[in-house]
C-alpha distance (Angstrom), angle and dihedral (degrees) to the residues before:
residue distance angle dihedral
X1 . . .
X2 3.82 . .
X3 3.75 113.9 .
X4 3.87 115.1 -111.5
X5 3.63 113.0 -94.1
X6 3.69 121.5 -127.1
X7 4.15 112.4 -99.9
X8 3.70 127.0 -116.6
X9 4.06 104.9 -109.8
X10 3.54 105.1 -74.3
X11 3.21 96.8 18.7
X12 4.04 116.9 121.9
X13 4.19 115.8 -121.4
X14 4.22 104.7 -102.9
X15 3.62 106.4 -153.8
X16 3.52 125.1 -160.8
X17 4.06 130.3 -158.7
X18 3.62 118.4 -39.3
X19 3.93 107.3 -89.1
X20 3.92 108.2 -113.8
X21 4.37 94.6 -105.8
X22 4.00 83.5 53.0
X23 3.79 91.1 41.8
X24 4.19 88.6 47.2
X25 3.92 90.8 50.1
X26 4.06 93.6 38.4
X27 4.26 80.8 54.8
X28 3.77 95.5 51.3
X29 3.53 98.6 42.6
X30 3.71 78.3 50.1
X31 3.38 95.9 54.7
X32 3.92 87.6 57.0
X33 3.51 95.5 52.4
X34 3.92 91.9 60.6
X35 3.50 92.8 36.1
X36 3.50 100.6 60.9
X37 3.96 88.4 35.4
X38 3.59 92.1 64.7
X39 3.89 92.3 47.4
X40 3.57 95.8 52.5
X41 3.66 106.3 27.5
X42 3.81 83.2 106.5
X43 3.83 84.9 68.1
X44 3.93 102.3 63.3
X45 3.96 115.4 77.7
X46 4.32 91.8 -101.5
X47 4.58 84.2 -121.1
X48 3.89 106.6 59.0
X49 3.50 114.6 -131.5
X50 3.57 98.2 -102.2
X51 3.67 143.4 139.3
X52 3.91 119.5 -152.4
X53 3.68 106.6 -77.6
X54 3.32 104.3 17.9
X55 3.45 101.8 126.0
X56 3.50 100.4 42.4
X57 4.13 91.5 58.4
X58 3.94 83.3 56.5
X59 3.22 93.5 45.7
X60 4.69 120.4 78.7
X61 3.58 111.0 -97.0
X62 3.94 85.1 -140.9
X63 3.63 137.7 49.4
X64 4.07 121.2 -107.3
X65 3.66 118.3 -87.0
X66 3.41 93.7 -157.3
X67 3.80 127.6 30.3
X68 3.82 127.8 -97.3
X69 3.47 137.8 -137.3
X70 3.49 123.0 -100.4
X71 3.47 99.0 -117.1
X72 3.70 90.3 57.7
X73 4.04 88.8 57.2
X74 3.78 92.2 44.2
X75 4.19 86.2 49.6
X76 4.03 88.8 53.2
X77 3.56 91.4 49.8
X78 3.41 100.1 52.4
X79 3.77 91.1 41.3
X80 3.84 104.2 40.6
X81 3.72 107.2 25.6
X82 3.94 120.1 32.2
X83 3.63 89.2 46.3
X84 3.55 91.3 55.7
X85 3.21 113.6 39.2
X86 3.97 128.9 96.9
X87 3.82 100.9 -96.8
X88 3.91 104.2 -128.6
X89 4.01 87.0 169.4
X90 3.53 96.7 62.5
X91 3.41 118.5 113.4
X92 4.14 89.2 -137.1
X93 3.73 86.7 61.3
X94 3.83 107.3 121.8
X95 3.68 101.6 154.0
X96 3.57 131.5 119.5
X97 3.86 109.9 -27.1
X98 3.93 99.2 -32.5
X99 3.46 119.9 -134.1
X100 3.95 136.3 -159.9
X101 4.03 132.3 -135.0
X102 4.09 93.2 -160.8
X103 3.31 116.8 -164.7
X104 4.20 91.8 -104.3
X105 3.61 89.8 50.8
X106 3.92 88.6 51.1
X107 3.78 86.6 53.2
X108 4.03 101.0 53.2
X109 3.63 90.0 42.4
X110 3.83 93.7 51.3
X111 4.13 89.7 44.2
X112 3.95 87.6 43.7
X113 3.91 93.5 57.1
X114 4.10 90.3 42.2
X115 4.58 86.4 54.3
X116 4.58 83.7 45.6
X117 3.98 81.8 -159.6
X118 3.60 116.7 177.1
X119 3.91 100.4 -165.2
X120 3.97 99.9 -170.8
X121 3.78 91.1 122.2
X122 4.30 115.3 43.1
X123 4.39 76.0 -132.9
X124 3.71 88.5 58.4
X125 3.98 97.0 50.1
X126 3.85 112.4 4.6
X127 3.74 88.5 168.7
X128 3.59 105.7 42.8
X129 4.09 93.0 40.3
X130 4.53 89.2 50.0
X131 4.16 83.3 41.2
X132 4.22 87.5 54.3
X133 3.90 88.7 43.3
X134 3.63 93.8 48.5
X135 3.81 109.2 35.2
X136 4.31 91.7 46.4
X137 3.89 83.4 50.1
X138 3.95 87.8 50.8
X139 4.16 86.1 52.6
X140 3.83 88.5 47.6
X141 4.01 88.5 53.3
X142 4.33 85.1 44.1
X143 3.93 80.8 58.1
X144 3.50 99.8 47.3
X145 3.90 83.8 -126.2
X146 4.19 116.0 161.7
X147 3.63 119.7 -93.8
X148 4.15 89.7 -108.5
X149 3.54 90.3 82.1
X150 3.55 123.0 89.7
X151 4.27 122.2 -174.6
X152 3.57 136.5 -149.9
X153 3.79 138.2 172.3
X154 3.84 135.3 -95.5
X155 3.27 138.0 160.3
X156 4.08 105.3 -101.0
X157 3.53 140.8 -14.0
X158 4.02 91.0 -95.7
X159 3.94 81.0 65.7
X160 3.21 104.7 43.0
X161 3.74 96.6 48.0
X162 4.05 87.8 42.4
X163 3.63 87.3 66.1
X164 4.29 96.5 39.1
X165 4.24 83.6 53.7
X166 4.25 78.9 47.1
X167 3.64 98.6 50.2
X168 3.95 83.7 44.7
X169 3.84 91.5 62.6
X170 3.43 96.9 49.7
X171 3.01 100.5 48.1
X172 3.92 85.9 48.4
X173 3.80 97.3 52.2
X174 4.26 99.3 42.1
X175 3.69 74.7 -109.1
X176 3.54 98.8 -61.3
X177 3.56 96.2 132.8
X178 4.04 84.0 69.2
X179 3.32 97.1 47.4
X180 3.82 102.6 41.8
X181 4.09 111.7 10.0
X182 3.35 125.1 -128.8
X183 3.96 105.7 -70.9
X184 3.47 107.9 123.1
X185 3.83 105.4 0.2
X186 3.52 125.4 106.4
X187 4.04 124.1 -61.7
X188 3.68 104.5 -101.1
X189 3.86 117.1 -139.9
X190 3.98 126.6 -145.6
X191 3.86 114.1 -166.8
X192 4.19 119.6 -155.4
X193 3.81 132.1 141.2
X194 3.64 130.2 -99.1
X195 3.57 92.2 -99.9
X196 3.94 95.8 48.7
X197 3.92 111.9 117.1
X198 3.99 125.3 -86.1
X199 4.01 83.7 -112.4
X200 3.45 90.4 76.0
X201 4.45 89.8 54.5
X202 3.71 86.7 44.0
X203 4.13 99.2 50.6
X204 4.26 78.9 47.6
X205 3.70 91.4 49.0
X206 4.37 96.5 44.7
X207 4.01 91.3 36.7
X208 3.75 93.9 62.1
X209 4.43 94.2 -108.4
X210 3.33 94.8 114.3
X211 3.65 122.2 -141.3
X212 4.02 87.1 -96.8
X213 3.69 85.0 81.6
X214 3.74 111.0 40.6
X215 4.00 94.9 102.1
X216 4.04 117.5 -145.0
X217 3.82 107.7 -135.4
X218 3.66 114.0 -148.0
X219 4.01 115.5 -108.5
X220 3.74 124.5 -145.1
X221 3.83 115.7 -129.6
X222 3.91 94.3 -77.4
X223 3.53 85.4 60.0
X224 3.62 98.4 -113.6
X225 3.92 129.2 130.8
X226 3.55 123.4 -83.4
X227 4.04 106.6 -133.6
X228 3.56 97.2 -162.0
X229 3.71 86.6 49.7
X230 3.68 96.0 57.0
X231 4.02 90.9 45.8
X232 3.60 88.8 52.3
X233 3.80 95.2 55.5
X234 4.00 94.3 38.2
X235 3.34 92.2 60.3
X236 4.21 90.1 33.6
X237 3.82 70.1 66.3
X238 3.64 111.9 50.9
X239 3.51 87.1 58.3
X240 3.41 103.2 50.6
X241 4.38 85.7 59.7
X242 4.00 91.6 -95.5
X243 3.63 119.4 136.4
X244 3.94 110.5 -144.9
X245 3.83 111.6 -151.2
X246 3.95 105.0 171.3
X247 4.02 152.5 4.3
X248 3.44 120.8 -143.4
X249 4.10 104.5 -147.7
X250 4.26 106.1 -170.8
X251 3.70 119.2 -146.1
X252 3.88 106.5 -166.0
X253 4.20 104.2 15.8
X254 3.79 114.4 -139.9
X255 3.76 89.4 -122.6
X256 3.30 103.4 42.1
X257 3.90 112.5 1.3
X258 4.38 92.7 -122.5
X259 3.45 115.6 150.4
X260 3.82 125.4 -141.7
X261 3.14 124.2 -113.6
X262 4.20 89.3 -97.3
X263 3.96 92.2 178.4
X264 3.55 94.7 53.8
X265 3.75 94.0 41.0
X266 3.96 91.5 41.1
X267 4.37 84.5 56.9
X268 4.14 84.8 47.5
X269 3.78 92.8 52.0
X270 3.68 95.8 44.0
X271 3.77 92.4 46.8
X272 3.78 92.5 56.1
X273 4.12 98.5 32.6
X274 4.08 95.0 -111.4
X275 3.57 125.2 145.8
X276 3.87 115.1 -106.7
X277 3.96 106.2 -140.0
X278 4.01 107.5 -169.3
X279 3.93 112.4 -155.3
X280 3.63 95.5 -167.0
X281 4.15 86.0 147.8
X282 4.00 86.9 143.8
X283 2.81 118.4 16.0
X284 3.76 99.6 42.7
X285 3.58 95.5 85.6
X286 4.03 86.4 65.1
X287 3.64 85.3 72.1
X288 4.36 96.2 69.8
X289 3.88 76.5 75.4
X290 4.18 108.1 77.5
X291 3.81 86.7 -148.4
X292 4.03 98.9 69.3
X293 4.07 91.1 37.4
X294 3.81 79.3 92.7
X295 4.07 91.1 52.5
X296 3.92 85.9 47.1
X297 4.07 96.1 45.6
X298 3.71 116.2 156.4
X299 3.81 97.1 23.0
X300 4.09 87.5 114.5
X301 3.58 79.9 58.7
X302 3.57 100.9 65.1
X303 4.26 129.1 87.8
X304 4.05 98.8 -132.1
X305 4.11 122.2 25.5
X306 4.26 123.9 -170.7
X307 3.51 128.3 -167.2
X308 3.17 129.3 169.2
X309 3.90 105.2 -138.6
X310 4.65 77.9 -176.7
X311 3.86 85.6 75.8
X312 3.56 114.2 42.9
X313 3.89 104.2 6.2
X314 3.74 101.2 71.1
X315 3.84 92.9 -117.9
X316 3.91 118.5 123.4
X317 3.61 121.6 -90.8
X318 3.30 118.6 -82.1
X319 4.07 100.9 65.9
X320 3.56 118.4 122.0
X321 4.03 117.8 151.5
X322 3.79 116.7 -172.3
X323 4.14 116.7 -151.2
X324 3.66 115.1 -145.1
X325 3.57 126.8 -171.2
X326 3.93 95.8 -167.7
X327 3.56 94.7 30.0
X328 4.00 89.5 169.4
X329 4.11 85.0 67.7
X330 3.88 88.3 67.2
X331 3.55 94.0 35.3
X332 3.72 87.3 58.2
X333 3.43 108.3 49.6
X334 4.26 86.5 49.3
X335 3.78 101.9 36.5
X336 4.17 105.1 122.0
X337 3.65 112.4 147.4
X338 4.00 114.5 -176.8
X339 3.58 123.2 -163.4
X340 3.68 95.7 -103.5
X341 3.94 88.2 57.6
X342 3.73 96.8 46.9
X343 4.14 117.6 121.0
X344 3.39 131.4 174.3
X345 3.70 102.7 -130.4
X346 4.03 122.8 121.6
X347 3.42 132.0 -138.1
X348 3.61 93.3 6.4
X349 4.00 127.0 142.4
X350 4.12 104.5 -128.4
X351 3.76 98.5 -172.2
X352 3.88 93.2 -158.5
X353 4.42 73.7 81.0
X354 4.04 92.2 74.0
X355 4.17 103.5 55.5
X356 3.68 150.2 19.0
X357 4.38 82.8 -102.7
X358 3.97 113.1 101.3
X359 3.69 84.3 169.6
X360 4.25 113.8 75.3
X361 3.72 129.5 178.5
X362 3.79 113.9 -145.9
X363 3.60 92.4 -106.0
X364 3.50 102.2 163.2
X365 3.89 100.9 62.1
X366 3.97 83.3 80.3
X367 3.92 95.2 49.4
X368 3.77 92.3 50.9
X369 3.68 93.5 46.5
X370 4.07 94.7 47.1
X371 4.13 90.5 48.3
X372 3.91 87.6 41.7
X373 4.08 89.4 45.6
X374 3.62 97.0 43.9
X375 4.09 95.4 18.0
X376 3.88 112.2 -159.9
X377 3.89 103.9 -68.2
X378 4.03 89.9 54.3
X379 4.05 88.3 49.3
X380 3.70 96.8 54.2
X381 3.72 95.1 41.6
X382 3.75 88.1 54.9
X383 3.82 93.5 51.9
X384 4.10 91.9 44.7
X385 3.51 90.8 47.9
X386 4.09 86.6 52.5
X387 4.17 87.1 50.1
X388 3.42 92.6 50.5
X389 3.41 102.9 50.4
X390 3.91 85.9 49.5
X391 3.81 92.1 53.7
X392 4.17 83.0 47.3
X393 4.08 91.4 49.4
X394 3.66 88.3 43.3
X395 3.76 93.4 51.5
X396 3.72 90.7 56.3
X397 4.28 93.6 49.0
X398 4.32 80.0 54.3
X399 3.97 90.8 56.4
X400 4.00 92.7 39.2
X401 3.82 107.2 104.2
X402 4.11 96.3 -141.7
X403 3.33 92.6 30.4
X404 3.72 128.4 93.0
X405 4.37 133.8 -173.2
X406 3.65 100.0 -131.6
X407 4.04 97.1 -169.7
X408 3.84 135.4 9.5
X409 3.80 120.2 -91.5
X410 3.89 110.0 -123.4
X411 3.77 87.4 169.2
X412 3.80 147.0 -3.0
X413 4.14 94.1 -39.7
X414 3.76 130.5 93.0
X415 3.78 125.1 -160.1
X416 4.14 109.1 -166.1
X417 3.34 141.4 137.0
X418 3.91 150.6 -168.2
X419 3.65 119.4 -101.8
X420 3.92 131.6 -176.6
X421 3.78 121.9 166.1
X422 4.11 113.8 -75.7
X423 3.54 147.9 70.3
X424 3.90 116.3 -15.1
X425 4.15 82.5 -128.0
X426 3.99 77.7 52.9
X427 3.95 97.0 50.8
X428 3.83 91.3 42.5
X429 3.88 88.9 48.3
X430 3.57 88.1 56.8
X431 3.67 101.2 47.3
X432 4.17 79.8 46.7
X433 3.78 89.7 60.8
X434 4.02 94.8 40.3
X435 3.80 96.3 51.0
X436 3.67 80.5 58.7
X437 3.63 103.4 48.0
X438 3.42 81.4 50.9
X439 3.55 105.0 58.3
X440 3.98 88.5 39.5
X441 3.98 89.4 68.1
X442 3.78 95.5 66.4
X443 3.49 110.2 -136.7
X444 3.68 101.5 83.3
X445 3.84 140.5 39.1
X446 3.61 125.1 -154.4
X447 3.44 131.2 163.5
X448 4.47 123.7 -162.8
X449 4.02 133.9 -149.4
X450 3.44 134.5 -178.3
X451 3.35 137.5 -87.8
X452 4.18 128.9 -170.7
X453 4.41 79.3 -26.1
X454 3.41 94.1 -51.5
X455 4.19 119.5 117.9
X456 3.71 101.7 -133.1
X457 4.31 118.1 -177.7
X458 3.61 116.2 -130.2
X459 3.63 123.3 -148.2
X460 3.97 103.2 -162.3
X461 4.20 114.5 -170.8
X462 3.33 122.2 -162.2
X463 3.66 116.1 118.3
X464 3.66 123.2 119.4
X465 3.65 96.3 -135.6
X466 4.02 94.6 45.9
X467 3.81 106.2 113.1
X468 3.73 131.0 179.3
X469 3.60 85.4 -90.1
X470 3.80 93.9 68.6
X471 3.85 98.8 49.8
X472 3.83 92.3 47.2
X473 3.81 83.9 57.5
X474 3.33 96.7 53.6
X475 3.68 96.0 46.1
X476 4.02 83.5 57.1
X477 3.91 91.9 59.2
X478 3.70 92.3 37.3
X479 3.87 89.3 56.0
X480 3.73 93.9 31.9
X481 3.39 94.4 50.4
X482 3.91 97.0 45.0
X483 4.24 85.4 47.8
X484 4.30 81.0 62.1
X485 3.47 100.8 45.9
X486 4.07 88.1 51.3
X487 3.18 83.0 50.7
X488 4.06 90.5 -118.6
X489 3.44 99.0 119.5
């Protein structure tokens, strides 16, 4: 790399690329930055202390003019953004679906950005399109799912099921819905409960459905699907002039974590030719381990699968693969090859075939190197250790006077609550002010939902460097904080 030449007067220093010695040292002290993040993560409070723009006022209002050193960008970083980020590594994190950026994961991601492959075509990334191919078929194997299905890569679960609710209209129409749009055709309906996920409404809002037509299938009081319930309103459907195309069957709700019934819904969808989308984005990876197949039954059954292998396989968010059984049905309502993207290999997978996306990070570096790091009997003892130390946390909500379970814990997240005599506004006020009193202490993060009108907190495990340590803590400031707001503390 040429050195950078002196400027005129007046004239503002260009830099070019970092020459490969200050590249090398910029990498190690790099490497030390992460490294002694992920030791002491544990140490920040898991919520920065920050008010709504707050960075941004620290931050210029315009960009450089001339570029700056490296160690100034390092400086900024560790000034400005780790302490202020939400800290989705630490092992106090109990929000959402939690997710883990292990150490293997780190290293395929960082080797992945240094290779900048863009693997749309299998000429423009042989490696990193065969590595996709083979390491999603290794997770298939880890989920004892049928040879039939084939996996590849996107970005999240909203993604991956946009393109499963796709392949289901195409399939649908005779592909008429490529060809021609949807002006003028039949109303296509999608069927889901009322406790499937918002990416579900969204694919129905960006494919051109329309929300008017995604149907809400009743749940029973486990939250689970009612099958005759969704027959009823397919057919309800068919004559009314709709055209139903799929059923989206979850296995591991967001609130909750239930699974539908996916065997019963599976024998609905092929009775009435629908497409049987899976979302099995969390609790998916439960199935590697032969005991919660049984949990998880009928998910073989289904035409499209997601999982998420970015929130309970240790691999760095983003990491969603998509199983197809008819893979050709998605590959044939995407397939547009222009001139400039024409290659004369046979028999070749060219990935840009299964999306909208031309563009493709090389996703699956990270996946291989997590499931090589860990291999498969260091996964699943992760993600039974997780469900047992839900099981343990729920054991001690059961024996809490004022506390109450309010659902059964299938896997590694808890749905409880505080009650005290009044008003269900009353109890739901309380749990309002306790999820905050929570968060406020530091150590923890927790977020709630709601459930039949009642706010419920959910305490979601699933981080790699949680230990029984962490969840005893938080029990302490649940209880603790409850004590206060009862003023018996």
């Amino acid at each position: 790399m040429p050195p950078v030449e002196s400027p005129a007067a007046g004239k503002p220093v260009v830099r070019t690329d970092l020459p490969p010695e200050e590249f090398r040292a910029a990498m190690h002290r790099a490497a030390d930055l992460v490294a002694d993040y992920l030791e002491h993560v544990g140490e920040y409070p898991v919520l920065p202390a920050v008010a709504p723009g707050d960075v941004r006022a620290r931050l210029p209002a315009s960009p450089p003019l001339e570029g700056e050193p490296v160690d100034a960008l390092l400086a900024d970083y560790k000034r400005l953004i780790e302490p202020n980020v939400t800290h989705w590594n630490h092992p106090g994190f109990f929000a959402y679906f939690a997710i883990t950026g292990s150490g293997a994961g780190i290293l395929g991601e960082t080797l992945a950005a240094g290779l900048n492959v863009n693997h749309m075509l299998w000429k423009s990334g042989p490696a990193p399109t065969e590595l996709e191919e083979t390491t999603t078929d290794w997770l298939r194997q880890m989920m004892d799912l049928p040879p039939a299905f084939r996996g590849h890569i996107n970005d999240t679960a909203s993604m991956s099921t946009l393109l499963a609710i796709a392949a289901a209209r195409h399939r649908a129409t005779k592909g008429r819905s490529r060809a021609d749009g949807l002006a003028g055709g039949q109303p296509m309906t999608v069927y889901a409960s009322d406790q499937v996920h918002s990416s579900i409404d969204k694919a129905c809002i960006a494919l051109g459905l329309g929300l008017a037509h995604l149907r809400r299938v009743p749940v029973d009081t486990a939250f689970r699907m009612q099958p005759g319930a969704l027959e009823a309103m397919i057919q309800a459907d068919r004559h009314t002039g709709h055209l139903p195309i799929a059923v989206v069957a979850t296995a591991g709700t967001t609130s909750t974590t239930a699974v539908d019934p996916i065997r019963a819904v599976a024998a609905v969808a092929e009775r009435e030719g629908l497409w049987l989308h899976a979302d099995a984005a969390y609790a998916g990876a439960a199935a590697i381990c032969p005991e919660y197949r049984t949990v998880l039954d009928g998910l073989e059954l289904a035409d499209s699968i997601v999982v998420n292998p970015h929130k309970w396989l240790m691999t760095p968010v983003d990491c969603s693969v998509l199983f197809l059984r008819e893979p050709g049905v998605l590959r044939e309502a995407f397939t547009l090859t222009p001139e400039y993207l024409k290659s004369s290999e046979v028999g070749v997978t060219n990935l840009m075939d299964y999306g909208p996306q031309l563009g493709r990070r090389f996703r699956s570096l990270k996946l291989w190197f997590v499931i090589r790091s860990y291999g498969v009997e260091g996964l699943r003892a992760l993600i039974r250790s997780h469900c047992a130390l839900a099981r343990e946390f729920a054991g001690w909500v059961e024996g809490e006077p004022g506390f109450e379970l309010c659902e059964p814990v299938p896997f590694s997240t808890v749905c409880f609550r505080a009650v005290t005599p009044g008003t269900l506004e009353e109890q739901n006020a309380l749990n309002e002010r306790l999820l905050l009193a929570i968060n406020a202490a530091g150590p923890v993060f927790l977020v709630h939902t709601k459930l039949n009108g009642r706010v419920v907190i959910r305490l979601a495990i699933g981080n790699a460097r949680t230990r029984r340590k962490h969840v005893a803590l938080a029990w302490e400031l649940i209880r603790g904080a409850a004590a206060n707001l009862r003023g018996e503390g």
